[in-house]
Backbone as ProteinMPNN parsed JSONL, in Angstrom:
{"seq_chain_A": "XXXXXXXXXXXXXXXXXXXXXXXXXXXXXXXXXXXXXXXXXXXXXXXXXXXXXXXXXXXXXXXXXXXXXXXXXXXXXXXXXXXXXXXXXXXXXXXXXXXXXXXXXXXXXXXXXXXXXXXXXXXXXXXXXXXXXXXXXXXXXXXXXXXXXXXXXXXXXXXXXXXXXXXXXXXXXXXXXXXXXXXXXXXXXXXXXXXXXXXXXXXXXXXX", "coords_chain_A": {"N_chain_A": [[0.833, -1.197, 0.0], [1.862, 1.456, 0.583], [3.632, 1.562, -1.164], [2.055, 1.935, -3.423], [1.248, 4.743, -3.02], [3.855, 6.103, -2.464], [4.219, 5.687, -5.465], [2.318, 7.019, -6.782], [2.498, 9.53, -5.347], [5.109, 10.46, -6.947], [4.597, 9.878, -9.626], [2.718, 12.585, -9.99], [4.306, 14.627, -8.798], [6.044, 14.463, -11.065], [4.133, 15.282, -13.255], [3.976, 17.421, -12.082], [6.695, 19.252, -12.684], [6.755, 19.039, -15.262], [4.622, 20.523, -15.929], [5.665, 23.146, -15.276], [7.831, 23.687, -16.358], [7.184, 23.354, -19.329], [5.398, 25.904, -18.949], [7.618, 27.839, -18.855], [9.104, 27.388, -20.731], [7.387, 28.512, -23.097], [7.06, 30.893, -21.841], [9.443, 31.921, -22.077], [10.217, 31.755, -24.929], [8.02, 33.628, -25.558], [9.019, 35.881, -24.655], [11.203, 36.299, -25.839], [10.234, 36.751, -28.286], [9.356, 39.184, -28.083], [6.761, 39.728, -27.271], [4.223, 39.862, -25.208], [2.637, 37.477, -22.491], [0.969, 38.216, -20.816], [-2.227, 39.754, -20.023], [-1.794, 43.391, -19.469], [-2.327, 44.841, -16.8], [-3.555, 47.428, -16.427], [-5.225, 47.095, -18.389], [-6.0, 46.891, -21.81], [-3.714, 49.102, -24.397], [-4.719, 51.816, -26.234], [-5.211, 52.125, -29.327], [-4.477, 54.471, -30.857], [-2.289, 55.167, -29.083], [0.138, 53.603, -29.822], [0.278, 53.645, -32.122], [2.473, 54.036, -35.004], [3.765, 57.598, -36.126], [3.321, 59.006, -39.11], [5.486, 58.507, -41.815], [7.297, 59.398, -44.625], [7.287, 57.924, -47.601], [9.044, 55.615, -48.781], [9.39, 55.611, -51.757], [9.107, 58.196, -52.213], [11.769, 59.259, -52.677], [11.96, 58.624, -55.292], [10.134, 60.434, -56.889], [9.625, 62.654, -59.385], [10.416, 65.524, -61.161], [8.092, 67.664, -62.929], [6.869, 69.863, -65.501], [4.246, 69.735, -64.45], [4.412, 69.847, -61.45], [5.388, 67.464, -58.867], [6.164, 64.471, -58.808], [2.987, 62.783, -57.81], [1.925, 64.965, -56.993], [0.053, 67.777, -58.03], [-0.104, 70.929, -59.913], [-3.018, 73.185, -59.789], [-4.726, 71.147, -58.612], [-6.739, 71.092, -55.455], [-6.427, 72.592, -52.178], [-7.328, 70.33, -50.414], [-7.177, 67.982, -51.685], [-4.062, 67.673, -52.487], [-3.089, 67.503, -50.12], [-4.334, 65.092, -48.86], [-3.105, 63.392, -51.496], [-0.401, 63.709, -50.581], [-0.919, 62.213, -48.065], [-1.56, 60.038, -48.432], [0.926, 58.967, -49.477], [1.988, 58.86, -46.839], [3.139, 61.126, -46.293], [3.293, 63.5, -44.152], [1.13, 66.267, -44.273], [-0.314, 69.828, -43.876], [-2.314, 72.264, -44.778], [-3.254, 76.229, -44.868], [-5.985, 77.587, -44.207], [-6.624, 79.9, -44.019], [-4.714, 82.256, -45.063], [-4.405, 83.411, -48.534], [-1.977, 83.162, -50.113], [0.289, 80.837, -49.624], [2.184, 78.542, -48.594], [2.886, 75.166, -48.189], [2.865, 72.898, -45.156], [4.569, 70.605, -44.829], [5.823, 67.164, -44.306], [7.92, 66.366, -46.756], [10.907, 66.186, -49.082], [13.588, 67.653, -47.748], [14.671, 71.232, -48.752], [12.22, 71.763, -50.588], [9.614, 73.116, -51.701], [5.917, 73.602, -51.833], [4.123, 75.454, -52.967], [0.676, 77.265, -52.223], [-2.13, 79.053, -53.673], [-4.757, 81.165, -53.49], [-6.251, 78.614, -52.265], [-5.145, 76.523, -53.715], [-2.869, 74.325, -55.623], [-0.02, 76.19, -56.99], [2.747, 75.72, -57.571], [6.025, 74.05, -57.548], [8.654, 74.591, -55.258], [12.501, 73.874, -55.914], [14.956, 73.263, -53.834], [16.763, 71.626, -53.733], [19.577, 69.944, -54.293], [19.348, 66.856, -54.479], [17.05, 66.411, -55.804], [15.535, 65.554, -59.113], [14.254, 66.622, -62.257], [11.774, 65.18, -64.411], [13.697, 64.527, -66.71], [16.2, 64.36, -65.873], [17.134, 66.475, -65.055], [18.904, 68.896, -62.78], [19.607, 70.588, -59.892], [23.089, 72.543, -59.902], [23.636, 71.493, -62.438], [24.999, 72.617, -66.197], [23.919, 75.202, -67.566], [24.05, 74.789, -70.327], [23.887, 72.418, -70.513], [21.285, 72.045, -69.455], [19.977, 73.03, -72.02], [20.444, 70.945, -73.407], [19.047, 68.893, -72.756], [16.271, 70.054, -72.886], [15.538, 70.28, -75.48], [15.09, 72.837, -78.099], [13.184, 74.208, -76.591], [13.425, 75.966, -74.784], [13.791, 79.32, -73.405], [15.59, 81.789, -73.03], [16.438, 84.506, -70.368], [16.954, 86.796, -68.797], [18.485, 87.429, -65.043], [16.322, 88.976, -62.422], [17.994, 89.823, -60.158], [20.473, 89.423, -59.906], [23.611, 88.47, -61.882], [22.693, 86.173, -63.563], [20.485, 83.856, -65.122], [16.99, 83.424, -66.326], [15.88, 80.449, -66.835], [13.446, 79.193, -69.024], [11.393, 76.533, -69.277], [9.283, 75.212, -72.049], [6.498, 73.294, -72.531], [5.839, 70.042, -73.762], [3.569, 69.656, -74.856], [1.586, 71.363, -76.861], [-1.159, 71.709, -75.996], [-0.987, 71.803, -72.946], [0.086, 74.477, -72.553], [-0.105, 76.305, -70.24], [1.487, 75.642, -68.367], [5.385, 75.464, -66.847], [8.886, 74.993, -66.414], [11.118, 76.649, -64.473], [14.113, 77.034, -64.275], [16.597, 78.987, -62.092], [19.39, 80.336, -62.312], [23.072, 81.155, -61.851], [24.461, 82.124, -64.289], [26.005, 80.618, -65.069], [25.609, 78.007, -63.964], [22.643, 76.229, -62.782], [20.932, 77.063, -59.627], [18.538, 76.766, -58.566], [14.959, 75.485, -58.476], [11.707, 75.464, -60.089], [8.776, 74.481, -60.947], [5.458, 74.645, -62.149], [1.984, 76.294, -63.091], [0.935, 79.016, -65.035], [-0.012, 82.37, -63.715], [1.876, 81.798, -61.588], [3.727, 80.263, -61.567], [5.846, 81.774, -62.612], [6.253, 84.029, -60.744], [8.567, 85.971, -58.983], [9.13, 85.951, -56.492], [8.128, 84.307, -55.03], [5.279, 83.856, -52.793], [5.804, 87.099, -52.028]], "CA_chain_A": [[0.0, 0.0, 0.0], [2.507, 2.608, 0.955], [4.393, 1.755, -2.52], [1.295, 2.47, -4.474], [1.224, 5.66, -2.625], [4.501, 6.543, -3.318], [4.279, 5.832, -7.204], [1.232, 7.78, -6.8], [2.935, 10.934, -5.447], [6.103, 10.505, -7.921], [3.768, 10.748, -10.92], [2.151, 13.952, -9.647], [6.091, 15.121, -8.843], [6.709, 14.848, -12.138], [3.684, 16.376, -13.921], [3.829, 19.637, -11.666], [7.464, 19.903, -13.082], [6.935, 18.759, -16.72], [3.963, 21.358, -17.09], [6.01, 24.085, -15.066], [8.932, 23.681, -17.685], [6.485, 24.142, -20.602], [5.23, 27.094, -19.178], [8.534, 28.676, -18.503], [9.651, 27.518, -22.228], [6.334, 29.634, -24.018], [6.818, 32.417, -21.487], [10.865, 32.41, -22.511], [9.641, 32.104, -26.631], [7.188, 34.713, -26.341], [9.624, 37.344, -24.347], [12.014, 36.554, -26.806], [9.486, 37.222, -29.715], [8.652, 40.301, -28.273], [4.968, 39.32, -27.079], [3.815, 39.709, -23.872], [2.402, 36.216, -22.39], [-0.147, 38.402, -19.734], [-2.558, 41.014, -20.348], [-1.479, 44.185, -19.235], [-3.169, 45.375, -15.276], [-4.273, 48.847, -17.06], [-6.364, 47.29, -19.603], [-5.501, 47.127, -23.69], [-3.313, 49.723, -24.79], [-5.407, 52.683, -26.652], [-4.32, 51.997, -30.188], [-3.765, 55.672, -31.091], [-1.272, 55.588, -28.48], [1.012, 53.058, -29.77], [0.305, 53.593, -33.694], [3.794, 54.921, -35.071], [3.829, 58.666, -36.701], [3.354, 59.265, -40.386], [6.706, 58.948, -42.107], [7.865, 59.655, -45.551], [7.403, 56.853, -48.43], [10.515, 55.207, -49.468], [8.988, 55.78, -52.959], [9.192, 60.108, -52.544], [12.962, 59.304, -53.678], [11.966, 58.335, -56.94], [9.449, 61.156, -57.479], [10.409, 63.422, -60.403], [9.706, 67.52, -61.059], [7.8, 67.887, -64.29], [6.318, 71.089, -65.514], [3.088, 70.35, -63.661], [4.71, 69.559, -60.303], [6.223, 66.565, -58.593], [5.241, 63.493, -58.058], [1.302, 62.629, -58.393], [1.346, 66.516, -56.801], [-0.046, 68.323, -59.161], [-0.305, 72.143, -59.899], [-4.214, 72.915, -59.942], [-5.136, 70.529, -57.185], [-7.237, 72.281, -54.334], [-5.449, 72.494, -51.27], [-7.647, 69.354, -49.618], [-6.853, 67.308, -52.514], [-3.329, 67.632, -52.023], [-3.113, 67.152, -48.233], [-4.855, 63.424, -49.452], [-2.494, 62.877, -51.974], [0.763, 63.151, -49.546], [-0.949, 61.223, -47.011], [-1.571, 58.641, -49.071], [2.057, 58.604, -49.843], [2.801, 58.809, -45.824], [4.208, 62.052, -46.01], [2.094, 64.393, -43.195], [0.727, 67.415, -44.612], [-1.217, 70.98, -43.449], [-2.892, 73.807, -45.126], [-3.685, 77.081, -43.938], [-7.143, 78.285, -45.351], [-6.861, 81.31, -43.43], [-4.126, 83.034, -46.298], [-4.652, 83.111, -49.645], [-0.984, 82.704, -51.0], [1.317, 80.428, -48.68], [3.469, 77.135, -48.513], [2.116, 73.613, -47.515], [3.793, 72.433, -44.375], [4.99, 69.094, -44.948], [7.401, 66.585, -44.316], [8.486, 65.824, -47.84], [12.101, 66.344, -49.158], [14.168, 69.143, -47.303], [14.53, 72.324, -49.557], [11.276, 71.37, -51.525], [8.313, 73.912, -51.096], [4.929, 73.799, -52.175], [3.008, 76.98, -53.015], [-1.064, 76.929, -52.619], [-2.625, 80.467, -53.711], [-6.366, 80.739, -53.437], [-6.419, 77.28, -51.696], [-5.463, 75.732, -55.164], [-1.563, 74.602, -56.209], [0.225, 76.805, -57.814], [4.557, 75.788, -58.184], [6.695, 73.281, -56.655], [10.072, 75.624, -55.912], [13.533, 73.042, -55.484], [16.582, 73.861, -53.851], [17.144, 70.127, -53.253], [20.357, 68.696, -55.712], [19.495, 65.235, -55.195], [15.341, 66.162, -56.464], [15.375, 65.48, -60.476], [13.248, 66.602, -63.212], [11.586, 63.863, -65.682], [14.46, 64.224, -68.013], [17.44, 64.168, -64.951], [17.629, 68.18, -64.779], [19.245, 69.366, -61.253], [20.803, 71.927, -59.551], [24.556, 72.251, -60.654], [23.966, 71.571, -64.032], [24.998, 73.619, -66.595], [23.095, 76.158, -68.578], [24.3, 74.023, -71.113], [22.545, 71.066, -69.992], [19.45, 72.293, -69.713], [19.704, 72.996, -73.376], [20.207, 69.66, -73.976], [17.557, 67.907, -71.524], [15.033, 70.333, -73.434], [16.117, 70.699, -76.907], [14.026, 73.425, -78.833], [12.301, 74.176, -75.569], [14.295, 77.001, -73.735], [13.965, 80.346, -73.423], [16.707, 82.722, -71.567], [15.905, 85.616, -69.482], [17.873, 87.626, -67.873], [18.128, 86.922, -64.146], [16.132, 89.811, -62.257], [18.847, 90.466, -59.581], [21.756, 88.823, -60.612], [23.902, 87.998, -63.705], [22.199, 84.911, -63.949], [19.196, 83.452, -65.745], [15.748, 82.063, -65.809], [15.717, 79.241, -68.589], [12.152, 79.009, -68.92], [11.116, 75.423, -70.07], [8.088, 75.091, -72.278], [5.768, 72.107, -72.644], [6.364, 69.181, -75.316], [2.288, 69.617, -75.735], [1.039, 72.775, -76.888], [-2.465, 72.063, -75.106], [-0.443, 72.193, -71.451], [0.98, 75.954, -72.427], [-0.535, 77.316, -68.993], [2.776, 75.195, -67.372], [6.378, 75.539, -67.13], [9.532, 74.9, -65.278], [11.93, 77.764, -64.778], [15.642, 77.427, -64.234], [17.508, 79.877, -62.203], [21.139, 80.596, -62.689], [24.427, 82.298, -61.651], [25.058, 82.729, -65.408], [26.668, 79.113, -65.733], [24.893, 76.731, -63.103], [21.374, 75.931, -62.152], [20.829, 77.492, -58.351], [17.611, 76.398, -57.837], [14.21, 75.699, -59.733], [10.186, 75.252, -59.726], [7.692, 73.828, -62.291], [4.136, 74.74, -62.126], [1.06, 77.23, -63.383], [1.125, 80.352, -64.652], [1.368, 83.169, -63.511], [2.296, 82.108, -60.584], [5.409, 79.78, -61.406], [6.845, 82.974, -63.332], [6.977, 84.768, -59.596], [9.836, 86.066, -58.61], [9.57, 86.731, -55.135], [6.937, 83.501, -54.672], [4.114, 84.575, -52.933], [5.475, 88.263, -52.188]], "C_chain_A": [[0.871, 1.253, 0.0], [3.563, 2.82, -0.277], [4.036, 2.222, -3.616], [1.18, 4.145, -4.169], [2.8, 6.742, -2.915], [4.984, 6.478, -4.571], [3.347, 7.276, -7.486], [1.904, 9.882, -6.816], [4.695, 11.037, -6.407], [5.785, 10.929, -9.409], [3.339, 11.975, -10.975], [3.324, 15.004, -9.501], [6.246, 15.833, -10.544], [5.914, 15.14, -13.505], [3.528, 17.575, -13.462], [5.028, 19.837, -12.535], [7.444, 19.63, -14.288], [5.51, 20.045, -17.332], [4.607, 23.008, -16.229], [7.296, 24.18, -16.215], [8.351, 23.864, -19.179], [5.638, 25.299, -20.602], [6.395, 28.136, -18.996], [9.069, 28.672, -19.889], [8.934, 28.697, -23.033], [6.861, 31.086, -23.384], [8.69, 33.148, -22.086], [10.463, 32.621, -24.307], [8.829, 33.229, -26.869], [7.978, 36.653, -25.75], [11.03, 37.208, -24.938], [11.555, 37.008, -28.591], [9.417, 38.761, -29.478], [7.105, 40.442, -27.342], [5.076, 39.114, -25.814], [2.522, 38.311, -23.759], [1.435, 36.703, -21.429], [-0.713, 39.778, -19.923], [-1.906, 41.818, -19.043], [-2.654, 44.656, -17.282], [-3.95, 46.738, -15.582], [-5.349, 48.384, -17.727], [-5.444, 47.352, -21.085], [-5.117, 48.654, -23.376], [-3.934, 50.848, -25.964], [-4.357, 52.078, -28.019], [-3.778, 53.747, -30.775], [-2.488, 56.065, -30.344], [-0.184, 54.433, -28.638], [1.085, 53.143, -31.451], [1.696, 54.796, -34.343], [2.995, 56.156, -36.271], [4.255, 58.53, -38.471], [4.567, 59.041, -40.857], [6.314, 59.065, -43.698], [7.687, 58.215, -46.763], [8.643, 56.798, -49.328], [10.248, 55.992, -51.076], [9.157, 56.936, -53.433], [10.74, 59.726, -53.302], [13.215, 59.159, -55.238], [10.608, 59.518, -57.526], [10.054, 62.385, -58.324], [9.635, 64.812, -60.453], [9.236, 67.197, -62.833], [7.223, 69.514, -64.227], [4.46, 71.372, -64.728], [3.163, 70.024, -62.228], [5.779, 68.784, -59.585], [5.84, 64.937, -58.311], [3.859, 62.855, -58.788], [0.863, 64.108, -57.639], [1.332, 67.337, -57.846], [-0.261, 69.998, -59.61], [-2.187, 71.837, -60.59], [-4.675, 71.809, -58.959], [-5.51, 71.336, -55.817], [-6.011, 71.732, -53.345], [-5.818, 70.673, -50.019], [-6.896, 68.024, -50.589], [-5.3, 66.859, -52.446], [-2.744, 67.397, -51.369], [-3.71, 65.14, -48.91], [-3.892, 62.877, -50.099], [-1.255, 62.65, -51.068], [0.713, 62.721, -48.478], [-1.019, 60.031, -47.417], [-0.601, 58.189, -49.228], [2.773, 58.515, -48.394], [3.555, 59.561, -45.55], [2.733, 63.62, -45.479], [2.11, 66.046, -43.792], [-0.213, 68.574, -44.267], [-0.953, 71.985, -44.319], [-3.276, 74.872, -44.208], [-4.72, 77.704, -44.89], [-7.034, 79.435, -45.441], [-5.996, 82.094, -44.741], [-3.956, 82.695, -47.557], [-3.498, 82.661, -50.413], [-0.275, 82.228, -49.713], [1.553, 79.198, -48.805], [2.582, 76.34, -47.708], [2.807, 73.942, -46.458], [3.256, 71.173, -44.477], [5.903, 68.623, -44.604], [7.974, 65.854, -45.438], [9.711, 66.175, -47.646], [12.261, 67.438, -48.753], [14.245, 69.814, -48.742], [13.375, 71.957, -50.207], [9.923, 72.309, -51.25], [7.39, 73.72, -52.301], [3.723, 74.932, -51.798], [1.167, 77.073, -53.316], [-1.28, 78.761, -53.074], [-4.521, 80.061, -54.282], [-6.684, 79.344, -53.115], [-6.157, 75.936, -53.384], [-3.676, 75.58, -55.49], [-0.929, 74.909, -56.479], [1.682, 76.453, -58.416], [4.82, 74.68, -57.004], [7.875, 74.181, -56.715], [11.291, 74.156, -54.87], [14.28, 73.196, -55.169], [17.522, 72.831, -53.49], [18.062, 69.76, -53.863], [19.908, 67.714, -55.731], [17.998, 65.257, -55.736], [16.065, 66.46, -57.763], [14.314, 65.796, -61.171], [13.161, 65.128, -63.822], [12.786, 63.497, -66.393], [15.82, 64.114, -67.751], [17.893, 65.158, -64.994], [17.833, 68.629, -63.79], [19.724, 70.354, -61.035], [22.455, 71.823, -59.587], [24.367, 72.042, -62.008], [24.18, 72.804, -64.762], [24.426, 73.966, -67.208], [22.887, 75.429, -69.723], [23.425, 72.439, -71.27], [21.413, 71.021, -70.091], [18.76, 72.362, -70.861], [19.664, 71.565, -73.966], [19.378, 68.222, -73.698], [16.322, 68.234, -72.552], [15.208, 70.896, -74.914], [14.794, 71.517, -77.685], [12.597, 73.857, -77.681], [12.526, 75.667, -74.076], [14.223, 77.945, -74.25], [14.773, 80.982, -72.617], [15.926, 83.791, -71.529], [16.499, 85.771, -68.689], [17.401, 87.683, -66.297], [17.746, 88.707, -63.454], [17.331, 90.527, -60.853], [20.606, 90.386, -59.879], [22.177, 88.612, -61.671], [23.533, 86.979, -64.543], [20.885, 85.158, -65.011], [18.246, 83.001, -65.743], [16.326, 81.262, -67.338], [14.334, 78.868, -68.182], [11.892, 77.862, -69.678], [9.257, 75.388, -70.62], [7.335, 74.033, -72.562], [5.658, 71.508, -73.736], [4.539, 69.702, -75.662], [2.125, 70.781, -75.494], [-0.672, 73.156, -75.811], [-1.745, 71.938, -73.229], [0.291, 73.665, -71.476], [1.177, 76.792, -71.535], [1.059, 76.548, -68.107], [4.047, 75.132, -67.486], [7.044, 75.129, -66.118], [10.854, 76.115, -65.454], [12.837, 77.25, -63.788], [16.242, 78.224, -63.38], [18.968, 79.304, -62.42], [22.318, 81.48, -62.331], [25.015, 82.482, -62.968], [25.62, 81.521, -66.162], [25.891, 77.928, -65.507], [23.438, 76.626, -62.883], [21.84, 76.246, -60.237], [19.751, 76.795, -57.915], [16.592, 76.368, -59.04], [13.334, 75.47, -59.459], [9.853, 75.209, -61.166], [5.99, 74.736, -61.286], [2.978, 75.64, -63.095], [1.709, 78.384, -63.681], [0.04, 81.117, -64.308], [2.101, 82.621, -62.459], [4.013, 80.954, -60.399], [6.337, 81.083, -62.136], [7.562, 84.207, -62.008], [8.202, 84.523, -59.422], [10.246, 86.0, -57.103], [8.212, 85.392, -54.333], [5.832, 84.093, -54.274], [3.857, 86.453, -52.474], [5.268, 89.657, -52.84]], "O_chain_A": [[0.45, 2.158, -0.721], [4.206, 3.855, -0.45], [4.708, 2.707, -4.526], [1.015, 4.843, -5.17], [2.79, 7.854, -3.442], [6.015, 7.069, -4.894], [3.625, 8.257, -8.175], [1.846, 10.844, -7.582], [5.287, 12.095, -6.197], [6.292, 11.782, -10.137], [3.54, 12.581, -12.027], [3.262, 16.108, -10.043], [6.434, 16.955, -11.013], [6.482, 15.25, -14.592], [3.109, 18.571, -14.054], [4.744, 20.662, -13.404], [8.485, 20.104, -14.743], [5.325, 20.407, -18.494], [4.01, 24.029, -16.57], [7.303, 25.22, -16.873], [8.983, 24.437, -20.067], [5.155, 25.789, -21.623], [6.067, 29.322, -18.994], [9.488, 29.734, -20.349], [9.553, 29.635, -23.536], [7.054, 32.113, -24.034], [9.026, 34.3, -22.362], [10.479, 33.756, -24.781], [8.77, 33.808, -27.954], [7.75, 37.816, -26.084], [11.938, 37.945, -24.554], [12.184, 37.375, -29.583], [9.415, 39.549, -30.424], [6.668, 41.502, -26.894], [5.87, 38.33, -25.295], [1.684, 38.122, -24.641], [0.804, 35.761, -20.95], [-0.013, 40.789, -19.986], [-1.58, 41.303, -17.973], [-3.878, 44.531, -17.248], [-4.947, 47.026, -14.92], [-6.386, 49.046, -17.759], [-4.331, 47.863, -21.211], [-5.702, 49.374, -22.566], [-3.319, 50.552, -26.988], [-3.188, 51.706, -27.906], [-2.593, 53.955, -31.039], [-1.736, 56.97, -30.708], [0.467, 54.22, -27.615], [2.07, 52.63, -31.982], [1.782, 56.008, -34.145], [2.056, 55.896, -37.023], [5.295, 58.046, -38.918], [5.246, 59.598, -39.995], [5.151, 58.854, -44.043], [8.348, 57.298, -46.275], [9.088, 57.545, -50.2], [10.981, 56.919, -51.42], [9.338, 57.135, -54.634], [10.818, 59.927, -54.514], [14.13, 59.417, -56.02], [10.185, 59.316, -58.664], [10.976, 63.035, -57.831], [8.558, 65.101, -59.931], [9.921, 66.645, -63.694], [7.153, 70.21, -63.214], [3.774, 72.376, -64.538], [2.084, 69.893, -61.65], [6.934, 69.209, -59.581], [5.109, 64.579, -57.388], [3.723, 62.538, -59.969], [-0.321, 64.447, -57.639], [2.319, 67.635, -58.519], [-1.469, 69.979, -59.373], [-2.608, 70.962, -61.347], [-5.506, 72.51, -58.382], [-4.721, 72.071, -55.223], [-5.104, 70.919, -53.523], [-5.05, 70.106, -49.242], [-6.125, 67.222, -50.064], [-5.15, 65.641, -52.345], [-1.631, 66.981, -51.691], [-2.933, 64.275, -49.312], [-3.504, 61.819, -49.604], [-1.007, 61.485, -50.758], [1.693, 62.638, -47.738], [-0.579, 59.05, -46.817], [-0.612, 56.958, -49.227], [3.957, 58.177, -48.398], [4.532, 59.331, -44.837], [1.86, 64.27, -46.055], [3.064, 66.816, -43.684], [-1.341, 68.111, -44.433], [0.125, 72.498, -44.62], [-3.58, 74.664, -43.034], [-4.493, 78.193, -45.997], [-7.209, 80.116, -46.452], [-6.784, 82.608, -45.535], [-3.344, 81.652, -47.787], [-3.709, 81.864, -51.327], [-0.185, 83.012, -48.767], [0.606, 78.716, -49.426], [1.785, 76.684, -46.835], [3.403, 75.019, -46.446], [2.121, 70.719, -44.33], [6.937, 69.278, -44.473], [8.51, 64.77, -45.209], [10.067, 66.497, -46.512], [11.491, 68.348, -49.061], [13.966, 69.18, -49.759], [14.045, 71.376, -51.061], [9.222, 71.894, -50.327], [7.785, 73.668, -53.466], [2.907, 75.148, -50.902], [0.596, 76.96, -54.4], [-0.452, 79.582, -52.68], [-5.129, 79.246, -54.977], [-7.544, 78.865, -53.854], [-6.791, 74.973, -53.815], [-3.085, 76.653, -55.612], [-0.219, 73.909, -56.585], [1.924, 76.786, -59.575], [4.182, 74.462, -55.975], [8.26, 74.606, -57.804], [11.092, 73.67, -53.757], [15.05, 73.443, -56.097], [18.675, 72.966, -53.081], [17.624, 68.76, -54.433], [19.826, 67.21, -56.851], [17.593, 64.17, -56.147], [16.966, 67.297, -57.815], [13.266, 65.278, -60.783], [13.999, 64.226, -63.804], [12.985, 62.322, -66.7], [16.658, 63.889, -68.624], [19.124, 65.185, -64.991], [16.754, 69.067, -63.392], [20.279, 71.062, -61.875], [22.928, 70.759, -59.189], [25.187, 72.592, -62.742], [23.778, 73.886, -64.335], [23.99, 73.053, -67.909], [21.756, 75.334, -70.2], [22.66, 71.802, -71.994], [20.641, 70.233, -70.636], [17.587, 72.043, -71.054], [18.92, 71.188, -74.871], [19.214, 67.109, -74.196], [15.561, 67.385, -73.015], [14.917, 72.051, -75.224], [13.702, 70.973, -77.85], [11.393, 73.807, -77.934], [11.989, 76.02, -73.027], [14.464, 77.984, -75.456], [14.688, 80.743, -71.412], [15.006, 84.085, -72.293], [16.682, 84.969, -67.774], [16.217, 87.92, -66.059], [18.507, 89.63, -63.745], [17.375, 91.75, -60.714], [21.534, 91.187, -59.994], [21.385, 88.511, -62.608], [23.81, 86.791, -65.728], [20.451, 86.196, -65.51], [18.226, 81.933, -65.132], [16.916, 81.537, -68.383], [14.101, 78.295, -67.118], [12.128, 78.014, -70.877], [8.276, 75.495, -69.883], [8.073, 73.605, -73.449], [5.403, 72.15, -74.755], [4.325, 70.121, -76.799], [2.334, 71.361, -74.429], [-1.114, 74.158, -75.247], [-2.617, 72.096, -72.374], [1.006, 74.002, -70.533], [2.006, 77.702, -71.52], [1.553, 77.207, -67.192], [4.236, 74.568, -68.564], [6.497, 74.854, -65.051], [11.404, 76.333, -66.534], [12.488, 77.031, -62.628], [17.092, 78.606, -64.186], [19.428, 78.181, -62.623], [22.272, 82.658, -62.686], [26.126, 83.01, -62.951], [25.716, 81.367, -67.38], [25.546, 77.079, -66.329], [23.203, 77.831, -62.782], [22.829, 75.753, -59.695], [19.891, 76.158, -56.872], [16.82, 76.838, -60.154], [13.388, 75.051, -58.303], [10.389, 75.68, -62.169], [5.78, 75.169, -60.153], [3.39, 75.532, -64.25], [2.669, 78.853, -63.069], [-1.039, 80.589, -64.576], [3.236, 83.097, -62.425], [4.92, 80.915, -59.568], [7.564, 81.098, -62.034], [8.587, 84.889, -62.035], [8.858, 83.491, -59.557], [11.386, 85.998, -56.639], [7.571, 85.625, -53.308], [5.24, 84.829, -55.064], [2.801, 87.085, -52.458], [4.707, 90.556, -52.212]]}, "name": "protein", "num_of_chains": 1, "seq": "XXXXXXXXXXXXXXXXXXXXXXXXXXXXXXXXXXXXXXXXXXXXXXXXXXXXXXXXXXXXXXXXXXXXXXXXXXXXXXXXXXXXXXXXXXXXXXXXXXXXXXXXXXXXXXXXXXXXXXXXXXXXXXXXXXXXXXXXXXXXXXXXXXXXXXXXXXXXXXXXXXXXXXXXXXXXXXXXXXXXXXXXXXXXXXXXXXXXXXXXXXXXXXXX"}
């Protein structure tokens, strides 16, 4: 009797420690996954308060400047429209209704501004080197270059403060004539540049 009794408590021995060793294995697998193995004493975690912040889409690196913008941003696009499109792309955007001519705030590419006037598109302006036009037109290039990106497509114009230049690019289709991308210049180089609408990509002074 006292042998069946201790088989009895030897078996029981050795399922307390065979199911305490498979819970110490899961709870070691799941705090090596990462994963908590016990709800939390607060309650679930609010998901707004653990959902990471907007970033930037790998993809903006490959967005190009054409004469009607950048991107799928487009000159002529209201200002809501807009705000949609670079969220969609993961890049956080605000308008201000309140003034009629003024700059997105975004977190797209540094130097890169976007000009709304009357809540509506108007220019992308670049001071970015590594942002490209469609046709691989940047800042540093030369004057020269530009002539040969847009062959039969360039106009010069004397730069209004400096010795430089606009090179005004005009549109392969005659029915887009309302859009351009203008050039500046120290006389040799590309400084900086914007595509969009006119008039308001022809500003000089953006929106003052």
């Amino acid at each position: 009797m006292h042998t069946s009794l201790r088989i009895i408590a030897v078996a029981t021995a050795l399922v307390g420690v065979t199911s305490c060793s498979t819970e110490k294995k899961d709870v070691d697998t799941a705090r090596d996954s990462g994963v908590s193995m016990y709800p939390s004493p607060a309650g679930p975690v609010p998901e707004s308060a653990v959902a990471p912040a907007p970033t930037p889409d790998a993809s903006m690196s490959s967005w190009k400047v054409t004469e009607f913008g950048i991107g799928p941003l487009r000159a002529g696009m209201t200002a809501r429209e807009a705000v949609a499109t670079l969220q969609a792309a993961g890049v956080g955007a605000t308008a201000d209704s309140s003034k009629a001519c003024h700059y997105l705030r975004w977190s797209g590419p540094a130097a890169v501004a976007v000009m709304l006037d009357e809540g509506v598109v108007a220019r992308v302006e670049v001071g970015n080197p590594d942002i490209t036009t469609k046709e691989g037109a940047k800042i540093n290039d030369a004057e020269s270059q530009i002539q040969s990106f847009y062959p039969n497509r360039v106009t010069v114009q004397p730069h209004k403060y400096t010795k430089g230049h606009y090179l005004v690019i005009a549109p392969a289709a005659a029915s887009d004539s309302a859009y351009r991308i203008v050039f500046e210049t120290d006389g040799q180089k590309v400084t900086k540049y914007r595509s969009g609408k006119q008039p308001q990509v022809s500003y000089v002074e953006g929106c003052a």
